[in-house]
N, C-alpha and C positions, 0 to 999 in steps of 0.2 A: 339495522337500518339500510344496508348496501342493498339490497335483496326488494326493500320496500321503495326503496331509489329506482333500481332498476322497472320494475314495476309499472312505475309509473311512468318511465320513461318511456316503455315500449306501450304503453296504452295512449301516453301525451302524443308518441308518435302516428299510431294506429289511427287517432282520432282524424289528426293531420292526413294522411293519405288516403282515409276513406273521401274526405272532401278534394282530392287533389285536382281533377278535372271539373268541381261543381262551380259555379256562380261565377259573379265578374264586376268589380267595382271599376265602371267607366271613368268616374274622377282620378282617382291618387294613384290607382292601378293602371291605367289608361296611361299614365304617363309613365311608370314602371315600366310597363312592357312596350311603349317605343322607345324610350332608349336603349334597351335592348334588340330590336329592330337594326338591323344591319345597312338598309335604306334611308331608315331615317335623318332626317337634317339635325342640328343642333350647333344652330348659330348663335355666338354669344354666351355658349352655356355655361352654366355657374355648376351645372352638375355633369362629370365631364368623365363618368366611367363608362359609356358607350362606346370610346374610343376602344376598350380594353372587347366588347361584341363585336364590334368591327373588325378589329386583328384578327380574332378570332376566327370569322367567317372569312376574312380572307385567304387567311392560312387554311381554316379545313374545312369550309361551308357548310360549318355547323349555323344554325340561326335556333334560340331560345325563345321558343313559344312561352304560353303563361304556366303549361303544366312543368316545363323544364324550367323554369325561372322560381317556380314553387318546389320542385325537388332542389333546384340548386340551392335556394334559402335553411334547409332542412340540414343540410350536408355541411355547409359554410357553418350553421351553430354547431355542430358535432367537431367539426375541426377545430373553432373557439373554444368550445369546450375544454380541448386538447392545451390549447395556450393556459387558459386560467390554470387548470390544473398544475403547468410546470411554472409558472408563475407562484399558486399558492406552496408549491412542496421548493421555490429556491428561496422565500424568504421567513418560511417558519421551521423555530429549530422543533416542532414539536411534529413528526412526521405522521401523518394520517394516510389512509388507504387511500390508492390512486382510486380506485371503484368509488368509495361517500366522495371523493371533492368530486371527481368526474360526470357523473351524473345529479350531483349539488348543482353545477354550473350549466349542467347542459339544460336541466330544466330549469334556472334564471335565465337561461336564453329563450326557451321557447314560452316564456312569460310574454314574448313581446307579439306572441301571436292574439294576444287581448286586446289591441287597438292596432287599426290601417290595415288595409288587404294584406292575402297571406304569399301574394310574388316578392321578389328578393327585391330591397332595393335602398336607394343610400343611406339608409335608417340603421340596416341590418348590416350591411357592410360596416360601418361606419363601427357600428359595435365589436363586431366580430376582429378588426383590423387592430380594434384597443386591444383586445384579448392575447396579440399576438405580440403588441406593443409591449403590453405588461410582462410576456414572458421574457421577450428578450431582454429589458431594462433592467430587469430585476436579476439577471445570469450574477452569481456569485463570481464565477472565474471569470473575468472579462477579455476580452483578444477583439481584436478589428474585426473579426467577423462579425460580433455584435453589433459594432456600428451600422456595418452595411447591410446589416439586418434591419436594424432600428430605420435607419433610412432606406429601406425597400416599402416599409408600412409605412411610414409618413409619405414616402413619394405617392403610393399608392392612396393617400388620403387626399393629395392636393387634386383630385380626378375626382372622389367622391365627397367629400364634404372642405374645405379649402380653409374653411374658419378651427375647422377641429385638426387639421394639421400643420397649421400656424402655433395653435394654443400646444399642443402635444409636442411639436417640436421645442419653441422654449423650455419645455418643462426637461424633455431632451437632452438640452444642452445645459441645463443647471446641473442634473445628473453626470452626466458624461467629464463637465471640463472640475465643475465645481465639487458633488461629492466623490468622485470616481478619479480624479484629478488626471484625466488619458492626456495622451499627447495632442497638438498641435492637426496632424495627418488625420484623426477620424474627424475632426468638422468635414476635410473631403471626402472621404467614406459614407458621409451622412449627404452629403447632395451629390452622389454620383449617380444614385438609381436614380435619382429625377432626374437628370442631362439624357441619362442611356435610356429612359424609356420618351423622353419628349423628343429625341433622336429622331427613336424608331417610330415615333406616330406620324412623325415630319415625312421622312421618308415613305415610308408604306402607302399611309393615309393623307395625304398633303395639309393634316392640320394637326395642333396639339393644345395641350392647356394655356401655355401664353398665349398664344392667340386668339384662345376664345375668351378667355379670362378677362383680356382686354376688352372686350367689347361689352361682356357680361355684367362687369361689375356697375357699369351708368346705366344697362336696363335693371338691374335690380334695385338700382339706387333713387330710379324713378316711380317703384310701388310704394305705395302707402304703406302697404305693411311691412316692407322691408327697411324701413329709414332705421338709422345705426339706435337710436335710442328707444325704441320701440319693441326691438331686437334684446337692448339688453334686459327691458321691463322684464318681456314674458320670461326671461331666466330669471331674473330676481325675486319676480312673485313667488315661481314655485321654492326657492331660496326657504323665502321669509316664511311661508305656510309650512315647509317641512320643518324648521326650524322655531315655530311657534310651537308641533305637538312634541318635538324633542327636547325642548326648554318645559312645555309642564311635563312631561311623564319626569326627567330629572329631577325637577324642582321636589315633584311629589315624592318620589324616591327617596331623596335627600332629607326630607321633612320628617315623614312618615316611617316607622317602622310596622306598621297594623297593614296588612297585604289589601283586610277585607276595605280599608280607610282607603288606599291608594286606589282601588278597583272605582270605589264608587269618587271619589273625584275624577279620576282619569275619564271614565267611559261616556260622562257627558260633554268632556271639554271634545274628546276625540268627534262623538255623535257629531256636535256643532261646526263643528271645523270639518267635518266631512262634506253636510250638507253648505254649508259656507262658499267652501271652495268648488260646488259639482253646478258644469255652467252648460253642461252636456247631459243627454239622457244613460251616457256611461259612465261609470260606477269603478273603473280600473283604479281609479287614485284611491280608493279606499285602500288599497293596499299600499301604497308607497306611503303615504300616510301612519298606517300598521308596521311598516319596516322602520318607518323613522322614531315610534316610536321606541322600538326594540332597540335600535341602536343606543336613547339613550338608557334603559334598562341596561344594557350590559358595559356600557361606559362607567356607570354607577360600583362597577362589581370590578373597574378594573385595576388590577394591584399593581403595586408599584415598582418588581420585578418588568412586567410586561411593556411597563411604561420608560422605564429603562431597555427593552429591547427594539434588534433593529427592525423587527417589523412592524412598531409603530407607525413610522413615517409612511409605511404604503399603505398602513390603515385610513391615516388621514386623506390620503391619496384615492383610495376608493370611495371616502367620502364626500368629496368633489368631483369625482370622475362623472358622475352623470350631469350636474350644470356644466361641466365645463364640454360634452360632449354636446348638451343642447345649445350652448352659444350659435347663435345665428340661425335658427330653427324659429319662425314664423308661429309655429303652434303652441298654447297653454301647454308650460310647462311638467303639469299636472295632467295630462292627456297623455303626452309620450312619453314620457319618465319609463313607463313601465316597459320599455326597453333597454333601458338602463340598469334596471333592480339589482339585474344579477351579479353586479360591482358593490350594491349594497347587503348583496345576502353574501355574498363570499364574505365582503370586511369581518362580519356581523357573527361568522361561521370561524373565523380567525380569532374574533374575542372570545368566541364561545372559548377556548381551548380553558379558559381558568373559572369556569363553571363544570358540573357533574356531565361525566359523558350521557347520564339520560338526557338532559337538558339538551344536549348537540343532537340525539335521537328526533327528539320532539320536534325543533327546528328544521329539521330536515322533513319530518312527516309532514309539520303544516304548510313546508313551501311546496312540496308534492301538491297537496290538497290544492290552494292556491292556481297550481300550474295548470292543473287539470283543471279547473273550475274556466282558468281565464282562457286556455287552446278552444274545449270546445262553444263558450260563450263567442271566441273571438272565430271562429271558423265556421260553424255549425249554427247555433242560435239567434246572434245578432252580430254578422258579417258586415262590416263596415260598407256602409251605404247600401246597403242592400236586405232582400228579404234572408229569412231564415232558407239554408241551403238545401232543405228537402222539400223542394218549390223548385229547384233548380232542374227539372227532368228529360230536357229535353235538348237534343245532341244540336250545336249549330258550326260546321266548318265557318273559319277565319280565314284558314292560308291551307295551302295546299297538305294534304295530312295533317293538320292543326286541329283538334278538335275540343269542343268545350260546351257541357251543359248546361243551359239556361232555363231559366222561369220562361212558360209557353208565352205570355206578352211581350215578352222582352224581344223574342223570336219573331213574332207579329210585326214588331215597331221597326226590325232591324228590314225584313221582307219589305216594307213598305220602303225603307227609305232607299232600300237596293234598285228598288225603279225609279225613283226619282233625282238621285245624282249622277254625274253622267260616268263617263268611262274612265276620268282621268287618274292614275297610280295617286297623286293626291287629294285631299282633301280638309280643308280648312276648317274648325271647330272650334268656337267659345260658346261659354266659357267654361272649363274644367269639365270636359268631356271628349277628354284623348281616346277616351277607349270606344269609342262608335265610329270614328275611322279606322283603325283599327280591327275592329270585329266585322269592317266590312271591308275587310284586307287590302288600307290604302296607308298611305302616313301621312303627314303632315308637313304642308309648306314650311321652311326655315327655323321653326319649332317644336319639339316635343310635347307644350304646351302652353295654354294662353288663359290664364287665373282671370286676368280683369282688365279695363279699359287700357288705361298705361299702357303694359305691356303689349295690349295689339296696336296702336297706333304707335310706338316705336316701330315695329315690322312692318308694318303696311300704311303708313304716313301719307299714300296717295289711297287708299283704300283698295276694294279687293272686288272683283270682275267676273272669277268664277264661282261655282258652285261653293255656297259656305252652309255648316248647321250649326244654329245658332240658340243655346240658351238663357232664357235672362235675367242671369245673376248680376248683371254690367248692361250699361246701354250702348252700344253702337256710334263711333261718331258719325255726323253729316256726312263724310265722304266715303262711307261704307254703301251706296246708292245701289246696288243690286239687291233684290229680296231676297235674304235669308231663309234656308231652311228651318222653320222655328218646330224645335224639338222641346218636348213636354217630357215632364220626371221618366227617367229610365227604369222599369221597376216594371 
């Protein structure tokens, strides 16, 4: 299996970098690649690891265009990779090849190139930061180092997702005070990297996450779709749905000993519950779906040795690690899940250990297959908001050495509107179409980006003067009295 791992890894990869310079999703991407933008404003932000490209460029005026924000995403799951692995070999006494878990996990990371563009961004961090979380949490031999380990990832998370290193830190400290029973001193150890980096962004940068947080948290709390209970829905649904096919595959399990009886109950309830739950012309949750079921397949097989060991408790823990990563994500939980998976194929790959090593083989081949089905579906075939990538052939400068292949209209739309907005470094965009300032190398007034009404009339509450382009997903209020640049689908 190592061999057939690898394999696929350097093909999942290949596929990845042959797209690396193609195509460009102005919505979700658009706003990826300004906060990584080093001019960029980002007032009030709730997503506040731009602070961390800023340093950056200050220190060595490097600036991450979109093909270096998609190398960096590539690299960032390789190093994750790294973490699961020393995660999975410090809490299983059953010692496996670093080669099958390492590339086990590095292709459940690059799962997550099956939905939202293929630029890095707090999706993939967010993932990648758990990876690193787990490793250290899980250290057998404990010392303070771990702490200020454990609190370098959590600091680094209140910058990138703010809900999941809230949740991750309690969980944290249940570990650390309660099973771990450490002393008193590592709670300081666990918020020193946040002081010492909110320091240094003070200093350098004259702003940090308190400060923006502040402000962040009442624009957010003014979108519709971000009201607290709305938030907790779309993680519950996907809850309830993952836990509806893991409840019958069990059930039938449990019922059933005739394999061909189990087959044919199971595959209609799954069918139903696929189409059920697909509210999207993509088709990703069919697997998460397929994982939950397996999970309870091999829960069914699990003995009571295993169940008495300690790496039960992080089984359960990967169990929940992807709802509890989605808390506070806006989107069907069943859409982005499938950047989570790879907490579910690890668990999944851990129970295997009291089933036949073919069985751990097979599981490993199909998630292959999988990977490689959902990179080039999700890079190459149907790229998020956009056409299929070999359409993309036509080179368009952004920023100076920046370069990026487009569909010839898209080239067309962008020429046209370069004569029509004036000269000024910014430019103003709704809604959800960061990436056409951007592509016409300017950024954005006081935002990264502006989803729907709310949010721009908190920032511009007297309305806006100069040049705007304007799409219409939202309407405009009354005192937005300059004509807009009305831009039609990008595509």
């Amino acid at each position: 299996m190592p061999k057939f791992l690898l394999g696929a890894s350097i093909l999942a990869i290949a596929i990845v970098l042959a797209g690396i310079n193609r195509g460009f999703d102005v919505s979700d991407e658009g706003l990826y690649v300004l906060l990584a933008h080093p001019f960029q404003e980002n007032q009030g932000g709730i997503f506040n690891y731009d602070l961390f490209f800023k340093l950056i460029y200050e220190w060595t005026g490097i600036h991450f265009g979109i093909v270096g924000l998609r190398v960096l995403r590539l690299v960032f799951y390789a190093l994750g990779a790294c973490g699961l692995t020393s995660f999975y070999q410090s809490i299983n006494p059953q010692k496996s090849s670093f080669n099958k878990v390492y590339f086990l996990s590095f292709l459940g990371l690059l799962a997550g190139y099956g939905f939202l563009p293929a630029s890095l961004s707090y999706n993939h961090l967010t993932v990648v930061l758990t990876c690193f979380w787990l490793a250290f949490i899980a250290q057998p031999k404990w010392t303070w180092i771990n702490s200020i380990l454990i609190g370098l990832v959590l600091a680094v998370l209140v910058y990138v997702k703010v809900t999941t290193s809230i949740l991750l830190g309690g969980i944290s400290l249940i570990i650390i005070f309660w099973i771990q029973k450490r002393p008193w001193y590592h709670l300081l150890a666990l918020i020193l990297p946040f002081l010492v980096l909110e320091l240094i962004f003070h200093w350098t940068l004259g702003e940090n996450a308190i400060s923006r947080l502040s402000e962040g948290i009442a624009i957010q709390g003014s979108r519709g779709d971000y009201q607290f209970w709305i938030l907790i829905k779309h993680t519950l649904v996907g809850l309830l749905w993952s836990l509806l096919i893991f409840g019958a595959v069990w059930l039938v399990r449990r019922s059933l000993k005739n394999q061909f009886l189990q087959l044919a109950i199971v595959l209609p309830i799954f069918i139903f519950l696929f189409f059920k739950t697909k509210i999207t012309d993509e088709w990703n949750h069919f697997f998460l779906l397929l994982v939950a079921g397996i999970w309870a397949f091999t829960f069914n097989n699990l003995s009571s040795k295993s169940k008495r060991e300690r790496r039960l408790p992080w089984i359960v823990l990967l169990i929940f690690l992807p709802f509890i990563l989605h808390l506070g994500s806006n989107v069907y939980w069943l859409r982005l899940g499938i950047h989570y998976a790879v907490f579910w194929i690890l668990g999944i790959y851990l129970l295997l250990d009291d089933f036949p090593e073919k069985l751990k083989s097979w599981f490993g081949i199909g998630i292959s297959l999988m990977t490689l089905l959902l990179v080039f579906n999700g890079i190459w075939w149907h790229p998020f908001e956009q056409k299929s990538l070999w359409y993309a052939t036509q080179q368009w400068k952004y920023l100076p050495r920046k370069y990026i292949q487009l569909v010839p209209s898209q080239i067309e739309e962008l020429q046209k509107l370069k004569k029509e907005v004036g000269e000024e470094s910014q430019l103003l965009a709704a809604y959800r179409i960061s990436g056409i300032p951007y592509l016409l190398g300017r950024t954005m007034p006081k935002s990264p980006g502006f989803w729907d009404k709310a949010q721009l009339e908190y920032y511009f509450p007297q309305g806006y003067s100069k040049d705007m382009l304007y799409f219409p997903l939202d309407s405009l209020s009354g005192n937005f009295t300059n004509k807009p640049i009305l831009l039609q689908p990008f595509e």
